[in-house]
C-alpha positions in Angstrom: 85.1 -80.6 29.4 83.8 -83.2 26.8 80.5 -83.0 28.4 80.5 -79.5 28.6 81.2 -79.6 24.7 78.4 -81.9 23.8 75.9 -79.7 25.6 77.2 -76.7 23.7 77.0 -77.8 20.7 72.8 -79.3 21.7 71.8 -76.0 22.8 73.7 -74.6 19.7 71.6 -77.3 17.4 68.2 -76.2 19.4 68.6 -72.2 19.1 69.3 -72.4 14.9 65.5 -73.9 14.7 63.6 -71.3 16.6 63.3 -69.1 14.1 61.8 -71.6 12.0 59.4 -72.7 15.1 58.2 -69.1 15.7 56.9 -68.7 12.2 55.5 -72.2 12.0 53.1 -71.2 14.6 52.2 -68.5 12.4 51.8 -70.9 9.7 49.7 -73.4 12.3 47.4 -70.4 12.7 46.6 -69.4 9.6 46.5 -73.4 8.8 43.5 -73.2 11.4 41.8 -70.6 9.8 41.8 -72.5 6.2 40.2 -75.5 8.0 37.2 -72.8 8.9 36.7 -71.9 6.4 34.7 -72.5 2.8 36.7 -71.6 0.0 34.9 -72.9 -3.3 37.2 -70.7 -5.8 40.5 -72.4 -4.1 42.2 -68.9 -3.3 44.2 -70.7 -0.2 45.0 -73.5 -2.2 48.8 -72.5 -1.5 48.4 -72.8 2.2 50.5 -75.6 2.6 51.3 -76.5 6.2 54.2 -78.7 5.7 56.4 -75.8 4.8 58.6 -73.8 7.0 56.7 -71.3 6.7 53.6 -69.5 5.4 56.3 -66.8 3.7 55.6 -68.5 0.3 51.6 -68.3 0.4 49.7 -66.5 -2.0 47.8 -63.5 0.3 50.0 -63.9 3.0 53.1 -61.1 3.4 55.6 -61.0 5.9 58.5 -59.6 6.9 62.5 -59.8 6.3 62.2 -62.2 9.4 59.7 -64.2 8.0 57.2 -63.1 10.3 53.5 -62.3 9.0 52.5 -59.2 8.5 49.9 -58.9 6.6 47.1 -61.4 5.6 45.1 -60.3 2.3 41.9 -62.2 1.8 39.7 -59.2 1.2 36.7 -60.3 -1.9 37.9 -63.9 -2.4 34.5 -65.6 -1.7 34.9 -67.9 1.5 32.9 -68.3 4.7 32.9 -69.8 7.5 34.0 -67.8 11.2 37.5 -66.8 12.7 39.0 -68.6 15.4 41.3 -67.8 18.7 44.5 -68.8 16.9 44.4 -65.6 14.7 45.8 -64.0 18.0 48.7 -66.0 17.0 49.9 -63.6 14.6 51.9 -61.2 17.1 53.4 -59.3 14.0 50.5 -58.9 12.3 49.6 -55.2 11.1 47.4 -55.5 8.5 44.1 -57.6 8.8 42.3 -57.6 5.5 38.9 -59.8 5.4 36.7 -57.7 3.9 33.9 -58.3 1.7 33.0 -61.9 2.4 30.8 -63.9 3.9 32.5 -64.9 7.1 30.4 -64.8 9.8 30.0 -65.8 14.1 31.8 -63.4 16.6 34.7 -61.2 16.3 37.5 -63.3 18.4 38.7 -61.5 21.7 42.1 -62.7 20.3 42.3 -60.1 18.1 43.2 -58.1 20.8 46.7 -59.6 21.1 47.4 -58.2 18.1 49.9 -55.5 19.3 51.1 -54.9 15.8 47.8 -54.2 14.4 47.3 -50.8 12.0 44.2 -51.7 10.3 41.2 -54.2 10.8 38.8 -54.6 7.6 36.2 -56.7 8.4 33.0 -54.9 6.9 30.6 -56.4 4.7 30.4 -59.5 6.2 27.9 -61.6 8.3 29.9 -61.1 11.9 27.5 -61.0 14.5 27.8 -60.4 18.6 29.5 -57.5 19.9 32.7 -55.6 19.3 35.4 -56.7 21.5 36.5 -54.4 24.1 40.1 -56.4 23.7 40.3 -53.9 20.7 41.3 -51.3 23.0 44.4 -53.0 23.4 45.7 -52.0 19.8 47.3 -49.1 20.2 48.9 -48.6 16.7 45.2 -49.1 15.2 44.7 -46.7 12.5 41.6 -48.3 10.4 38.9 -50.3 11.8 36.2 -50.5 9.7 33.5 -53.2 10.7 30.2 -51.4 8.9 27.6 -54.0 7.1 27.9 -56.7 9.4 25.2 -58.0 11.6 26.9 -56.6 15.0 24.9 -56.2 18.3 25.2 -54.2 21.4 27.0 -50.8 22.2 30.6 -49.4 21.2 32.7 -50.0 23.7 33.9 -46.9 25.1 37.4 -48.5 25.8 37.9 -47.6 22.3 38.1 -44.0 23.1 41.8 -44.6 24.1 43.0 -45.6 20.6 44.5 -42.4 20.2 45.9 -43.6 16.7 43.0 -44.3 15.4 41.8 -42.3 11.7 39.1 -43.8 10.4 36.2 -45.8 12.3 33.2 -46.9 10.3 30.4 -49.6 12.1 27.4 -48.2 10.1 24.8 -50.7 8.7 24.9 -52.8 11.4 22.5 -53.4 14.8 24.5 -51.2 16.9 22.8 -49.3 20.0 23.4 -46.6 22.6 25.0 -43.6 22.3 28.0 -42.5 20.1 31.0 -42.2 22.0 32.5 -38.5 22.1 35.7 -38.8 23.6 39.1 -39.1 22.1 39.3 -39.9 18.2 35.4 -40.3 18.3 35.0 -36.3 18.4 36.6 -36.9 14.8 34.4 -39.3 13.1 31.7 -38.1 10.8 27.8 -39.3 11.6 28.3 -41.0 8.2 30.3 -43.9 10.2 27.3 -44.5 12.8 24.4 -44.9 9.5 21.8 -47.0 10.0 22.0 -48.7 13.8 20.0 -47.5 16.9 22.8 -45.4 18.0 22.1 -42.1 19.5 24.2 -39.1 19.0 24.3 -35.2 18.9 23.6 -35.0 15.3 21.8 -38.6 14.9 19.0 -38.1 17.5 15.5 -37.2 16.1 16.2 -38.4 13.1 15.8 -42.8 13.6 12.8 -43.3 15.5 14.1 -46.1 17.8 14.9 -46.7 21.4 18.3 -45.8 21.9 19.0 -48.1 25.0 20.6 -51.6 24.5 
């Protein structure tokens, strides 16, 4: 039995640190994201990756199991691009990088965001086209990607986000047509400004070739 015991009491030993190795990994992801980025006013200067946890960090929230849940870095001045491990962040549900100057594509990571209720990326420099990965949110309530520098057409896969309240991607180099299906019967024309989209209430009034 004294075998028996020993392994007990191991297993025992492994299963009390798994908490903290689930939200390390948080921690290793957002980690990755300081290293992309330029921060010249030192607001991540509190991301300190030898902790347990990113709990403690200023602009980071989480939850009563120390999961994130929210990630604050909206106006604070740093560049750079987003990487894959953001789709680390399973419990994430609020995404807020707005008003920077981050720039490259929107990661198709993002995607394994399950958790996600709102995505604020606008006035930025992102570039590329929206990822049709978005689709797979399907507590998204706020996406708002407008003056950006984003190519291509909306995915219609986004029609499905039944959840979704308020969708902005104006001031950008969007083309094709508007979706009309879903929550997109919804959003005002204001949300589709100034791209080479097409639309019931848009056409005749941008003189540009619709097509992608």
């Amino acid at each position: 039995m004294a075998p028996l015991s020993l392994l007990s009491v191991f297993v025992t030993f492994l299963l009390s640190f798994t908490p903290a190795l689930s939200t390390n990994s948080e921690g290793n992801a957002l980690h990755a994201l300081r290293r992309r980025l330029s921060d010249p006013t030192n607001v991540l200067q509190s991301w300190d990756p030898t902790l347990v946890n990113p709990c403690t960090w200023f602009h980071v929230t989480c939850d009563s199991n120390n999961h994130v849940i929210r990630l604050d870095l909206g106006n604070s001045n740093v560049s750079g691009a987003l990487g894959p491990e953001l789709g680390e962040l399973k419990h994430l549900q609020y995404l807020e990088l707005y008003r920077n100057e981050i720039g490259g594509k929107i990661p198709e990571e993002l995607g394994s965001l399950k958790n996600l209720v709102s995505m604020d990326l606008y006035e930025n420099k992102f570039e590329g086209e929206i990822p049709k990965s978005i689709a797979k949110l399907k507590s998204l309530r706020f996406l708002r990607l407008n003056n950006n520098k984003l190519a291509g057409s909306i995915p219609r896969e986004l029609t499905s986000l039944s959840n979704l309240k308020v969708f902005d991607v104006s001031n950008n180099n969007l083309c094709g047509t508007i979706p009309v299906d879903g929550p997109f019967a919804t959003f005002p024309m204001e949300s589709f400004e100034n791209n080479r989209l097409s639309g019931p209430e848009l056409q005749g009034l941008v003189p540009y070739d619709f097509g992608c």
